[in-house]
C-alpha positions as CSV (number, residue, x, y, z in Angstrom):
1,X,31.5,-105.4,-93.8
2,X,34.0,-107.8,-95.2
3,X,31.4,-110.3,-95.5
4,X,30.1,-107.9,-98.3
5,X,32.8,-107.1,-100.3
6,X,32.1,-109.8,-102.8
7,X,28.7,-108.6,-103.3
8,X,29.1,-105.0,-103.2
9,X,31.7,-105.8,-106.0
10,X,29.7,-107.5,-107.9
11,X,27.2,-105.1,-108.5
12,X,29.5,-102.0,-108.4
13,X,31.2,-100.6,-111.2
14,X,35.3,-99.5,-111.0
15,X,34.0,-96.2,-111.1
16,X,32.3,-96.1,-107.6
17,X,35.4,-98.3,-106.1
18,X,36.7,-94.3,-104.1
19,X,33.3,-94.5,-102.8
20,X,33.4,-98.2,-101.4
21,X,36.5,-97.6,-99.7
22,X,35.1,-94.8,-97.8
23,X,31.7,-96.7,-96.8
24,X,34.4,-99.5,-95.8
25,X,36.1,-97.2,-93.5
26,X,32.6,-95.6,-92.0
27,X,31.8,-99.4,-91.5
28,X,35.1,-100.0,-89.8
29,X,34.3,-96.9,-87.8
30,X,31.0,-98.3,-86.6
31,X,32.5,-101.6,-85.9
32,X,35.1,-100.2,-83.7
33,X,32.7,-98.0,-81.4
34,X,30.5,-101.2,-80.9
35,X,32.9,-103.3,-79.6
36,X,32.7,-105.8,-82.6
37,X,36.6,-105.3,-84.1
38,X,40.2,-104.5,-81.5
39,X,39.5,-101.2,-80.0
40,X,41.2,-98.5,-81.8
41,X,41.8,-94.9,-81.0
42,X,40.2,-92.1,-83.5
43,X,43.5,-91.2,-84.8
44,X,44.2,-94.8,-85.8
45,X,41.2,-95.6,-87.5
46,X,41.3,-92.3,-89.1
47,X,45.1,-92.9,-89.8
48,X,43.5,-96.6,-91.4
49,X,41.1,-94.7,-94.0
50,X,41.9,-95.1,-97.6
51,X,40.8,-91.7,-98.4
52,X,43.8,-90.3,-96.4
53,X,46.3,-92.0,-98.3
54,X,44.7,-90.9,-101.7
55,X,42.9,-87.9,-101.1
56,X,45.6,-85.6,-99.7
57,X,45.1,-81.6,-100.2
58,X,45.8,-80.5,-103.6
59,X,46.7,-77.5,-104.7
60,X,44.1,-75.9,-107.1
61,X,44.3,-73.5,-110.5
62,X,41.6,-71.0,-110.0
63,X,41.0,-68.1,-112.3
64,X,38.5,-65.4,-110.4
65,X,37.2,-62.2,-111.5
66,X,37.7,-59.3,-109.0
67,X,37.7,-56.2,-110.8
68,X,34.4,-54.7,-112.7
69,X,34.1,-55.9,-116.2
70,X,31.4,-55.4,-119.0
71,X,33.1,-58.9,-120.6
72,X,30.6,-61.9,-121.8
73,X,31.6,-65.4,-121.5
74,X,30.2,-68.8,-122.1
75,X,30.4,-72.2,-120.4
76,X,29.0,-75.3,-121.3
77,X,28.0,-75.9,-117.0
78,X,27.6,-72.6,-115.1
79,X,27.1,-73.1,-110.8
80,X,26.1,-70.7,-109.1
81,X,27.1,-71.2,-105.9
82,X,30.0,-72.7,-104.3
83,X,28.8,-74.1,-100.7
84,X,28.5,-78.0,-100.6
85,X,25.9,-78.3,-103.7
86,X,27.7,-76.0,-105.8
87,X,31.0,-77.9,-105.2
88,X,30.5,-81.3,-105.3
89,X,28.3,-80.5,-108.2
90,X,31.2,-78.6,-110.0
91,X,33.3,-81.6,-109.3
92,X,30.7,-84.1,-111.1
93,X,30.5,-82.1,-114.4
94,X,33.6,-81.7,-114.4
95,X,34.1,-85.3,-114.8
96,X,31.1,-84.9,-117.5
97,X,32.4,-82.0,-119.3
98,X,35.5,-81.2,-118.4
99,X,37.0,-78.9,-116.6
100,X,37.1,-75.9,-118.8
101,X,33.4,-76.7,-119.6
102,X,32.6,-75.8,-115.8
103,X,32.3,-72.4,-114.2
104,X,31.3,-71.7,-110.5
105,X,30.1,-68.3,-109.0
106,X,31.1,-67.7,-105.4
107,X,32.0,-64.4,-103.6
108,X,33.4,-66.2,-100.1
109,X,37.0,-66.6,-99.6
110,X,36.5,-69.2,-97.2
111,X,34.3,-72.7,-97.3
112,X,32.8,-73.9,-94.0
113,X,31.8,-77.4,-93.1
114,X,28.9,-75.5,-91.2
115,X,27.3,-78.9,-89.0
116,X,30.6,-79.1,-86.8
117,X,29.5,-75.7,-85.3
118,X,27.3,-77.3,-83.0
119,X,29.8,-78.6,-81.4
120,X,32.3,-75.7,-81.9
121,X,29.0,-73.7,-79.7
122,X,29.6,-76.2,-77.1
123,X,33.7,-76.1,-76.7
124,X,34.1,-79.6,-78.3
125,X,35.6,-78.4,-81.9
126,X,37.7,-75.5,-82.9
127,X,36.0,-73.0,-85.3
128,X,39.2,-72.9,-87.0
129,X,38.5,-76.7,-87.8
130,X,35.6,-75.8,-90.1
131,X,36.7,-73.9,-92.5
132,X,39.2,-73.9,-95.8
133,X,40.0,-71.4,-98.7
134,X,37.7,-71.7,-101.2
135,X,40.5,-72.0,-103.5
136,X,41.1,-75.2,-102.0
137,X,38.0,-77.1,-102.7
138,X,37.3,-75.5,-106.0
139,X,37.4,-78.7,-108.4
140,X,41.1,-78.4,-110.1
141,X,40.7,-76.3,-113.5
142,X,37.1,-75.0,-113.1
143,X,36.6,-71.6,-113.4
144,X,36.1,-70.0,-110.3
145,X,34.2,-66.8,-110.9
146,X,34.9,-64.9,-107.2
147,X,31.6,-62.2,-107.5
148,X,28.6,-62.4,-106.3
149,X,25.1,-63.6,-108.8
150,X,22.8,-60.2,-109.2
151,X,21.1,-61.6,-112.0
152,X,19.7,-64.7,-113.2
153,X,17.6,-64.4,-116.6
154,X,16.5,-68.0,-117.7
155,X,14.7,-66.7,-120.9
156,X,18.2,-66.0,-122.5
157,X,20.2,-68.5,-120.4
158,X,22.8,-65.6,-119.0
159,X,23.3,-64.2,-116.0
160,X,24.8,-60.9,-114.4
161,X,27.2,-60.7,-111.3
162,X,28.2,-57.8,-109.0
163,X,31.3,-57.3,-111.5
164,X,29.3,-56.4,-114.0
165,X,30.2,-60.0,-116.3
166,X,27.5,-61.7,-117.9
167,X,28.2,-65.7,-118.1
168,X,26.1,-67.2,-120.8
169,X,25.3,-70.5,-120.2
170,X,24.2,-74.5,-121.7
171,X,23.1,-75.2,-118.5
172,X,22.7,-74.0,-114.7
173,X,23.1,-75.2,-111.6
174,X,21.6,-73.8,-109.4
175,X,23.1,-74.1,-105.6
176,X,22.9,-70.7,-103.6
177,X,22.4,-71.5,-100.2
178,X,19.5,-70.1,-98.2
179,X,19.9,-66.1,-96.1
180,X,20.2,-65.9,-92.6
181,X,17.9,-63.0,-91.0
182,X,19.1,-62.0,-87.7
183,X,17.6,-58.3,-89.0
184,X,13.8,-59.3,-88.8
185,X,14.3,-60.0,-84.7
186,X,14.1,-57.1,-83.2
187,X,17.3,-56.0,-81.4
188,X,18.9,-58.4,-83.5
189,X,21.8,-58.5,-84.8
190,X,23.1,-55.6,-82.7
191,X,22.4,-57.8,-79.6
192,X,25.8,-60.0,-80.2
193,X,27.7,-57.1,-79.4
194,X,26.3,-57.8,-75.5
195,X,27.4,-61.3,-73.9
196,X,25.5,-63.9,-72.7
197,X,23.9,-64.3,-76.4
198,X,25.2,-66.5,-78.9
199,X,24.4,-68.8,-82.5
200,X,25.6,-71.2,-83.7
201,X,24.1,-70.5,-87.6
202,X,26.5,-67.4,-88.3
203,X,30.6,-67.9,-88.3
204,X,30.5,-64.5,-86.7
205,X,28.6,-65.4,-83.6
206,X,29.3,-69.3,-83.0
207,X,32.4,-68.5,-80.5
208,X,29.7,-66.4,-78.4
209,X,27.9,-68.9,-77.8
210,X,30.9,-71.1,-76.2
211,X,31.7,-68.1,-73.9
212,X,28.2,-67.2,-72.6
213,X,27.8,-71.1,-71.5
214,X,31.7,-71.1,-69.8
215,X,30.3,-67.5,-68.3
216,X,26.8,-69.0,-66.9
217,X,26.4,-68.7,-63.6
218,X,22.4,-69.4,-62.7
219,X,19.0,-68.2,-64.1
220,X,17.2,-69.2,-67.5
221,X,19.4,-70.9,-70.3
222,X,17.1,-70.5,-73.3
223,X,17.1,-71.7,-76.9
224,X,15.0,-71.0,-79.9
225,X,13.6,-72.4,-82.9
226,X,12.1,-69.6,-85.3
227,X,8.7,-69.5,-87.5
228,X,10.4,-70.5,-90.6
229,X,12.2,-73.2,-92.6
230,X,15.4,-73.3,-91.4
231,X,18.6,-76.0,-92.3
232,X,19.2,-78.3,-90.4
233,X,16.3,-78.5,-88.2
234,X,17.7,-80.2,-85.0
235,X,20.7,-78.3,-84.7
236,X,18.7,-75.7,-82.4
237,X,17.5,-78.1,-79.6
238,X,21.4,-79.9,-80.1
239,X,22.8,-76.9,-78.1
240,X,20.1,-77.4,-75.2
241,X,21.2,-81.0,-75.0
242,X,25.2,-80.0,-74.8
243,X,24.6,-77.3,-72.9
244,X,22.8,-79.3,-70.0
245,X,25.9,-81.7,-70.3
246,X,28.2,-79.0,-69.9
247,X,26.2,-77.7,-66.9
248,X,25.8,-81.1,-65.2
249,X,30.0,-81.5,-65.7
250,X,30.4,-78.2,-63.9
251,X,28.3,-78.4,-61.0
252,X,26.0,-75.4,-62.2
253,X,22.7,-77.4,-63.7
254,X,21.1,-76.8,-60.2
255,X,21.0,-73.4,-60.6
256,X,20.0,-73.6,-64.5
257,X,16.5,-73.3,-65.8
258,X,16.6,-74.6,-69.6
259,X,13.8,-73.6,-71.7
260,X,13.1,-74.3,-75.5
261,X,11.1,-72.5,-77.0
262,X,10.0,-73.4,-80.5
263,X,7.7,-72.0,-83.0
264,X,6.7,-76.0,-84.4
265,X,3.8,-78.0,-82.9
266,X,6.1,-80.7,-81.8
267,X,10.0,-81.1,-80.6
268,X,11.1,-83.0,-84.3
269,X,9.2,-83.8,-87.0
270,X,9.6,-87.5,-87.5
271,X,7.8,-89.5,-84.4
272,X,10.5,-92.5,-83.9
273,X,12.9,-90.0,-83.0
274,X,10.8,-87.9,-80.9
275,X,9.4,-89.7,-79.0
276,X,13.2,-90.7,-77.7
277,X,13.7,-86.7,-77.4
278,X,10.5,-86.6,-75.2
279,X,12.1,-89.0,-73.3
280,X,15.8,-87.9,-72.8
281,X,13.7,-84.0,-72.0
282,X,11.9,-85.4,-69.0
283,X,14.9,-87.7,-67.6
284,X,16.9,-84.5,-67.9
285,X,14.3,-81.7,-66.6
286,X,14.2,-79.6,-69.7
287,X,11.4,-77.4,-70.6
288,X,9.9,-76.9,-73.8
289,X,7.4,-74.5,-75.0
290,X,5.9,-74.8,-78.5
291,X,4.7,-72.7,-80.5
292,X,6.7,-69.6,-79.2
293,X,8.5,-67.7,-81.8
294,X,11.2,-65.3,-80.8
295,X,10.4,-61.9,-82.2
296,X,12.5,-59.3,-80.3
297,X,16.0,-59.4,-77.9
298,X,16.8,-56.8,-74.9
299,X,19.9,-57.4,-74.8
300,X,21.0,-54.4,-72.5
301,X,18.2,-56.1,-70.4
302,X,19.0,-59.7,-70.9
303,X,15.2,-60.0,-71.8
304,X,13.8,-61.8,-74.3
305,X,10.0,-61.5,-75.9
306,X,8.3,-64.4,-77.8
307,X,5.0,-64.4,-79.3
308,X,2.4,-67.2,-78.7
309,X,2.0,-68.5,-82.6
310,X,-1.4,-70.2,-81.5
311,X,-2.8,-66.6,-79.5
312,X,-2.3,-63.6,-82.1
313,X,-0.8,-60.6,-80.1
314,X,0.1,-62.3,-77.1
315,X,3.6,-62.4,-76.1
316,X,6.0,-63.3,-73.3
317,X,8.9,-61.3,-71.5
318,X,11.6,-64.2,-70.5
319,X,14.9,-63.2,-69.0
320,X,17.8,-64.9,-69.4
321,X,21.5,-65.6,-68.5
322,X,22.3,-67.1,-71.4
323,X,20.6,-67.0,-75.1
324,X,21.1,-69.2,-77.9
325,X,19.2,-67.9,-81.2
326,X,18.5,-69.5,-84.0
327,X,17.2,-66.9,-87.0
328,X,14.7,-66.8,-89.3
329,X,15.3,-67.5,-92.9
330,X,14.7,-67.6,-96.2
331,X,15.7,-68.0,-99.9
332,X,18.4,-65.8,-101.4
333,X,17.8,-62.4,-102.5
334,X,18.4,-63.0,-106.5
335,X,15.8,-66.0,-106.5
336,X,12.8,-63.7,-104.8
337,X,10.8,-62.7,-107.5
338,X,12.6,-64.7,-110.3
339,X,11.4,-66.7,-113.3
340,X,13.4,-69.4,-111.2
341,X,11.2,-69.3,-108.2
342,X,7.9,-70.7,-106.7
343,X,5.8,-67.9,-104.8
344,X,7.4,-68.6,-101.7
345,X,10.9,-67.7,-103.8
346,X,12.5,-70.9,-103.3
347,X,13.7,-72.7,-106.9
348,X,10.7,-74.2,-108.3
349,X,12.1,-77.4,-108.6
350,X,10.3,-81.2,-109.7
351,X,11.1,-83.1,-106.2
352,X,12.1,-86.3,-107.9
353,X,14.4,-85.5,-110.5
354,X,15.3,-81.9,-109.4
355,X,15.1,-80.4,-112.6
356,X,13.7,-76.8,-112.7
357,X,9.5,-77.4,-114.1
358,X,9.4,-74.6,-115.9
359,X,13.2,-74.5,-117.7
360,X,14.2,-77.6,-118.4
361,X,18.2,-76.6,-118.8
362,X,17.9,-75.1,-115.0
363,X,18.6,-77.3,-112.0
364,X,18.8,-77.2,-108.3
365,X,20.6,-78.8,-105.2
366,X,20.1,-78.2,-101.6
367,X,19.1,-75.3,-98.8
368,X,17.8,-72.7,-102.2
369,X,15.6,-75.5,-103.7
370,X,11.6,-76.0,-102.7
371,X,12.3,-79.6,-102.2
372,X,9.9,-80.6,-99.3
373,X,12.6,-82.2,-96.9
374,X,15.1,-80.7,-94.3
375,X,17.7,-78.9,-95.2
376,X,20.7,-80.5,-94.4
377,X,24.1,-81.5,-95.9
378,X,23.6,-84.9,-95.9
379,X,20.3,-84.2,-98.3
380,X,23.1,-82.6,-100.6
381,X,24.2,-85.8,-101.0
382,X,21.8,-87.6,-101.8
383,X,20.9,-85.2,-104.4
384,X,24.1,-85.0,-106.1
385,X,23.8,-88.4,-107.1
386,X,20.2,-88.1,-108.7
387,X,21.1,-84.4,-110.2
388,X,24.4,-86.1,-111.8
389,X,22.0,-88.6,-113.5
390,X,19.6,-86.2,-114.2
391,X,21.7,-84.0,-115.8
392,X,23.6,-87.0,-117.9
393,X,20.1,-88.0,-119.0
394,X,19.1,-84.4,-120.4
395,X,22.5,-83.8,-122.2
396,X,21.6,-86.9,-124.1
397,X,18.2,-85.7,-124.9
398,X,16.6,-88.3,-122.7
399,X,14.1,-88.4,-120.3
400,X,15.3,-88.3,-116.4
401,X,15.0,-92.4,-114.8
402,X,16.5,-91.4,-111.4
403,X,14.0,-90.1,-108.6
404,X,15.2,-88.5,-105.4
405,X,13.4,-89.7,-102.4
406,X,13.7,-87.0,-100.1
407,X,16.6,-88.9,-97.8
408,X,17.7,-86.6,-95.3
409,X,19.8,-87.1,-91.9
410,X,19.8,-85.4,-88.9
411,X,22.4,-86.6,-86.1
412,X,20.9,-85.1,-82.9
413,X,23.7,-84.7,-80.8
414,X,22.3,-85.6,-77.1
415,X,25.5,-85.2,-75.2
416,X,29.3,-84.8,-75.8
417,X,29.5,-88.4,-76.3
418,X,25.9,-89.6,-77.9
419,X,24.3,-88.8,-80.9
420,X,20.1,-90.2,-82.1
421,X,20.7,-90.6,-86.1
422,X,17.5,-89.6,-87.7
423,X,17.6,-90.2,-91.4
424,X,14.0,-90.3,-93.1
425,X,12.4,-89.6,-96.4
426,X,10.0,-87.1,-98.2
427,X,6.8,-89.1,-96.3
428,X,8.3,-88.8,-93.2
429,X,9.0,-92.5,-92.7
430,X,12.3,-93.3,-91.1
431,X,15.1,-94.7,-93.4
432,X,18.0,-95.7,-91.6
433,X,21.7,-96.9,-93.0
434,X,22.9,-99.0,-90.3
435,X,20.9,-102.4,-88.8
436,X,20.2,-101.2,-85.8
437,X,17.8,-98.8,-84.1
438,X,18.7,-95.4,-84.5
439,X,16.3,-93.9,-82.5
440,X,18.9,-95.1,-79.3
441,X,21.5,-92.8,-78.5
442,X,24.6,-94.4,-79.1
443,X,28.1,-93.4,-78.6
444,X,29.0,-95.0,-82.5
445,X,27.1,-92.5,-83.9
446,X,28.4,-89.0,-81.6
447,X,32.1,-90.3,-83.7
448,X,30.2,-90.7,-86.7
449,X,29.3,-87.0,-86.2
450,X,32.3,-85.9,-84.9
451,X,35.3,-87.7,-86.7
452,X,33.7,-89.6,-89.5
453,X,31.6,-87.1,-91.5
454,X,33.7,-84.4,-91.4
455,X,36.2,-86.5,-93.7
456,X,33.5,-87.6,-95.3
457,X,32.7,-84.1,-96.2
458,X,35.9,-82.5,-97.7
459,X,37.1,-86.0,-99.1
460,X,34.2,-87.7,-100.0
461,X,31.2,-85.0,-100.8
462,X,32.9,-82.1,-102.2
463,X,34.9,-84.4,-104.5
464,X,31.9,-85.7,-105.9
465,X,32.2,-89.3,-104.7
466,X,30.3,-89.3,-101.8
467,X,26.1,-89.3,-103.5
468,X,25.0,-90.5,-100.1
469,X,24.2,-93.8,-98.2
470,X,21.6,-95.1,-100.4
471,X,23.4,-97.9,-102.3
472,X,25.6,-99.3,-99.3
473,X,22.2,-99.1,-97.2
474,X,20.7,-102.2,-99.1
475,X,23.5,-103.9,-98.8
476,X,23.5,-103.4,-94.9
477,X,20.7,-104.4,-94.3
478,X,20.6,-107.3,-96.9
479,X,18.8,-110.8,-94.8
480,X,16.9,-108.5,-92.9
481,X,13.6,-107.5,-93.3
């Protein structure tokens, strides 16, 4: 990487010098694992990151609303939302606007870096590790409306929370997440109340799934992918993978049966990194079932029933020992059946520039939009760098010049010590960072998941300065074709 500098410099501004240190220090990260610089331990290199010097937890002005008002008020930027679009958006117009320009409307107390819980469902991190107050990464001086959206009315550019305010708006971001639906499996949620079931999508249930693999003794180990979008798509066959680890480490995977079963016609979309899965399911005896979508738990019965997607009415009874369910879901309640939404109620958004196609002062960013790529946090990142120049353009009465490509990662964890990185675009086509093939499980990229992004999350993301690999991926790979 220091072979770079000189170029990267040379075509970077001094406003994007916060985000060259922190691709400096993922570089020195990647480095390290491969044996190229002086081995290091994690809390050295981490200890070595610039970002830790100069990125150090603030402490954050928030005004919130908590008590039922009929009051009106106005902002210039109005975000509703405040997971990791709604944030690290908030902290870009802020920049734009200023601070008292910006409002964000989020009912959570807490804010969760939600893909470490893969690995918080296996025993390698703490659930306590993924969360902070919401306070806390609330951009200093934005308004911080703590209710919940009920309302959204485009036509007059207002909308209505659960506290009965109405925020008039300039313009809206939209950033509201996608709903979990544990409710539309039958016996579901009620089920988590019995052990040996667990999932790694909810805060609630992540720490049962953790003690029904420590509780395993022998029988079926099964994990499930449901008949909807869902984010982060590999994160339900990355528990099958740990959980075979864990199972091999403790002398029990003799007596283990572990099944997938998943409602897709294939085990991941893109076919580089499949075809590697394919591979690392036969070397490790897994069994996978397509096109089986969970539809009902006996959990007093340890029994679970699937229906065959490509057989109408036909189902299968599988018991089981242990149970990992990943839930249907879908787009949030107050975007069903809105002027914001497309028929499927997803925000009817243009893919490129990720401004709304019907209101042209309405945006969107991440897991609510009906942008035709996964779902995933690193997507958010991508997009907050095209939205940001979207939105600049539009302010100026200008026409949007930045198109969003569909870039998307997925780090498949494959053990407690290897991780496939899948990163890809809207076709489908892979589009990797690093100059190597990603499709190999490497041990670099299982601390990239593990050490690396999580920093690169709060410090880097949510702060706005972190629009995703794009720029430093060019210059990776620059000499090669």
């Amino acid at each position: 990487m220091l072979l770079h500098r000189s170029v990267v410099r040379s075509k970077l501004d001094g406003s994007t010098r916060a985000r060259l240190r922190l691709v400096d220090s993922l570089w020195l990260y990647v480095q390290s694992a491969e044996g190229n610089v002086g081995v290091m331990t994690a809390s050295a290199l981490r200890a070595q990151m610039p970002w830790r010097r100069s990125c150090q937890r603030m402490s954050y002005q928030c005004f919130h609303t908590t008590h039922r008002t009929d009051s009106k008020e106005h902002v210039k930027v109005l975000v509703l939302g405040g997971g990791s679009g709604g944030i690290t958006m908030g902290a870009r117009m802020k920049r734009k606007v200023g601070a008292e320009n910006v409002a964000i409307v989020e009912p959570s107390e807490m804010h969760y870096y939600q893909p470490i819980w893969t690995l918080v469902g296996a025993g390698a991190k703490s659930v306590e590790s993924s969360g902070r107050p919401t306070s806390s990464v609330i951009p200093s001086g934005v308004k911080w409306v703590k209710s919940r959206v009920m309302e959204v009315n485009p036509d007059t550019n207002s909308v209505r929370t659960d506290c009965g305010k109405e925020i008039s708006y300039e313009y809206l971001i939209v950033a509201l997440g996608l709903q979990l639906h544990y409710e539309k499996i039958k016996g579901l949620p009620e089920g988590f109340e019995h052990p040996k079931i667990g999932s790694n999508y909810s805060v609630k249930t992540v720490q049962k799934t953790w003690k029904a693999l420590q509780d395993f003794k022998e029988g079926n180990a099964i994990f499930t992918f449901p008949n909807t979008p869902v984010k982060c798509a590999g994160a339900p066959q990355k528990i099958m993978y740990l959980s075979d680890a864990f199972l091999r480490k403790t002398g029990k995977r003799s007596n283990a049966n572990i099944i997938y079963n998943t409602s897709l016609p294939v085990l991941f979309g893109i076919k580089k990194y499949a075809d590697s899965l394919w591979e690392i399911v036969k070397s490790r005896d897994l069994n996978i079932n397509l096109r089986q979508n969970l539809i009902e738990v006996r959990a007093d019965k340890q029994e679970a029933v699937f229906e065959n997607l490509d057989k109408p009415g036909e189902t299968k009874v599988f018991e089981y020992e242990m149970l990992h369910v990943t839930p249907p879901m879908g787009p949030p309640d107050v975007l069903k059946g809105s002027p914001l939404a497309n028929e499927a109620g997803w925000l009817n958004l243009n893919k490129e520039t990720l401004q709304h196609n019907v209101y042209p002062n309405v945006f969107g960013i991440g897991d609510c939009t009906s942008l035709p790529t996964a779902k995933t946090a690193a997507a958010v990142a991508a997009q907050s760098s095209v939205l940001d120049r979207t939105i600049t353009r539009i302010m100026k009465k200008n026409k949007p010049d930045k198109k969003y490509d569909g870039y998307t990662s997925c780090p498949l964890v494959t053990s407690y010590n290897t991780v496939i990185l899948a990163e890809f675009d809207y076709n489908g086509q892979p589009l990797e960072t690093f100059p190597l093939d990603q499709s190999k499980e490497r041990r670099t990229m299982y601390y990239m998941k593990a050490d690396v992004m999580p920093h690169l999350y709060w410090h880097g993301l949510l702060k706005g300065l972190w629009g995703g690999p794009g720029p430093y991926r060019t210059i990776m790979h620059l000499g090669m074709k």
